[in-house]
C-alpha positions, 0 to 999 in steps of 0.5 A: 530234418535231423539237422535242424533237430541237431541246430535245435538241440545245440542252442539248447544247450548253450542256453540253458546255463545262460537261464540257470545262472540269472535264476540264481542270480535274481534268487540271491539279489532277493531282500532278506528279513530285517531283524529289529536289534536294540543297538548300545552305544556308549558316549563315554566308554565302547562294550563289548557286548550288545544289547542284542546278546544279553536280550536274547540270553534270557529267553532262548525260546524267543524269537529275535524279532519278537519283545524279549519277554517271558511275561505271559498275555493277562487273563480275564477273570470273574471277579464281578463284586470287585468289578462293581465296587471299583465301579462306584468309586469311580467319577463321570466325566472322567477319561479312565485309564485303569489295570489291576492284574495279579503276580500270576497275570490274572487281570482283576479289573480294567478300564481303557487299558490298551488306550494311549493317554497321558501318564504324567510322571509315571512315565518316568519309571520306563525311562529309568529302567533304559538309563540302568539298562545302558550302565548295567551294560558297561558293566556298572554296579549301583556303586559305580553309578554313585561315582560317574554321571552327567553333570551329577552323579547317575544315582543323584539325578535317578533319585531325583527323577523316581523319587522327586520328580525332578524335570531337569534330571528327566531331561538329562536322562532321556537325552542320554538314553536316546543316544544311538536310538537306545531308549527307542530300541530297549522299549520296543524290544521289551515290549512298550511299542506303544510308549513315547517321549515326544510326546509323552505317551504310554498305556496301562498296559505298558506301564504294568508290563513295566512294573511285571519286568522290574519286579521278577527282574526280567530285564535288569539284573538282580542288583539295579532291579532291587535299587529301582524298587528302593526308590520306588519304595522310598518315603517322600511327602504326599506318600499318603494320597492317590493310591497311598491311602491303601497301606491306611488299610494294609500297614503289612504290605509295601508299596512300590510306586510313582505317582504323575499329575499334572495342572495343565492338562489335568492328570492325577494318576498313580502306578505300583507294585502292592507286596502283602506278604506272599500275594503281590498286585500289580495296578496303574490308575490314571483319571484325566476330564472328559471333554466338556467335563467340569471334573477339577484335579481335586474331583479326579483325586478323591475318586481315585483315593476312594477307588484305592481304599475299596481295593484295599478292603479287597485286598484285605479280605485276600490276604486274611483268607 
């Protein structure tokens, strides 16, 4: 009997560092969590430093699987007379994709705003804040972007894109900023999961969170924040429609903005930021027919120009208080 109890425990023995060597073994082949990092790079010159670094320099709190964003989820408030007078602005037959939010993230009217639809040439404003974003990291300055670029310079073909509208500088564009994914990464990693280019897609949502980041600067540095709003600002024929027709109503404020339509399908759209003074609105509006609707481009437009000139009547009474 003890001698089998001896056998016993001397193969024991000779087992157990056997066990506890595959335990570990399988514990380290375990997959470990992958963290989404935008990664740069540069065709034409190699940085040092990555996008993963900068990103989370400015948010420290933040975790790197998560947008950096410090911008804060919009809240729903009371605000039913605007409601009701945006409303009757606002046409039948139409698919309305619409979010007004205040500086402070106060959401003061809304409309499908988390719905994926056509944004036409606002789309555009994502895109230039990628390309920026890519210079800004290679160390650029809005003067060296006058010197360098694909074809033309990278200011020429930026105003070209934001300011006129130009489909070929876009392309040139978006063809540099997909280089090693980083237009893909940069929009998720702020946060506009739900923007593409292929095809061209985003939600109001997106678009204001856009607008929010290049107006406190939270992703751009101080000097390419300020030139995208230069061209967002700057004067270019037709500035008078779509939501143009406030400043009709508030010549003291400025509008930084880009408009988008489209004949073929149908888009008449408009986003910015509203500056009056020390009060600031963020809004993006887009109109598009419903199916089977004979609502025609010049239908969608005046409605969406009247639902600029009844916000402008509200913002009048906001900033005369």
């Amino acid at each position: 009997m003890n001698t089998m109890l001896k056998s016993r425990n001397r193969l024991i023995v000779r087992i157990l560092p056997i066990i506890l060597t595959f335990s570990m073994l399988f514990q380290a082949c375990q997959p470990t969590k992958i963290q989404p990092n935008p990664t740069e790079s540069n065709p034409e010159v190699s940085a040092t430093t990555t996008p993963t670094q900068q990103a989370t320099s400015t948010t420290a709190q933040t975790s790197p699987s998560q947008p950096a964003t410090a911008t804060a989820t919009p809240t729903i408030i009371p605000e039913q007379n605007l409601a009701e007078l945006l409303d009757q602005a606002l046409i039948e037959g139409v698919d309305w994709h619409i979010g007004i939010e205040t500086l402070d993230g106060e959401r003061l009217y809304a409309r499908n705003p988390d719905k994926i639809f056509f944004p036409a040439s606002m789309i555009k404003i994502p895109l230039a804040m990628v390309v920026l974003k890519i210079l800004e990291y290679r160390g650029d300055t809005v003067e060296d972007i006058h010197n360098y670029g694909i074809g033309r310079n990278f200011s020429t073909m930026l105003e070209a894109m934001v300011i006129r509208s130009e489909e070929q500088a876009t392309m040139d564009l978006e063809y540099f900023a997909r280089g090693s994914n980083r237009l893909r990464n940069y929009l998720d990693w702020w946060g506009l999961k739900k923007t593409t280019f292929n095809p061209r897609r985003s939600t109001v949502d997106d678009l204001l969170l856009a607008l929010k980041k290049i107006y406190t600067h939270e992703e751009l540095n101080d000097e390419f924040s300020n030139y995208l709003l230069d061209l967002m600002s700057t004067y270019t024929e037709n500035d008078e429609n779509l939501l143009g027709v406030m400043l009709d109503d508030l010549p003291q404020c400025t509008f930084y903005n880009k408009r988008g339509t489209n004949l073929n399908p149908i888009a008449v759209a408009d986003m910015g930021i509203l500056k009056c003074g020390e009060k600031t609105w963020y809004i993006a509006i887009a109109g598009s027919p419903s199916a089977d609707s004979k609502a025609t481009y010049e239908d969608i437009q005046a409605s969406l120009e009247q639902f600029g000139k009844f916000f402008s009547k509200y913002v009048q009474e906001q900033i005369s208080d």
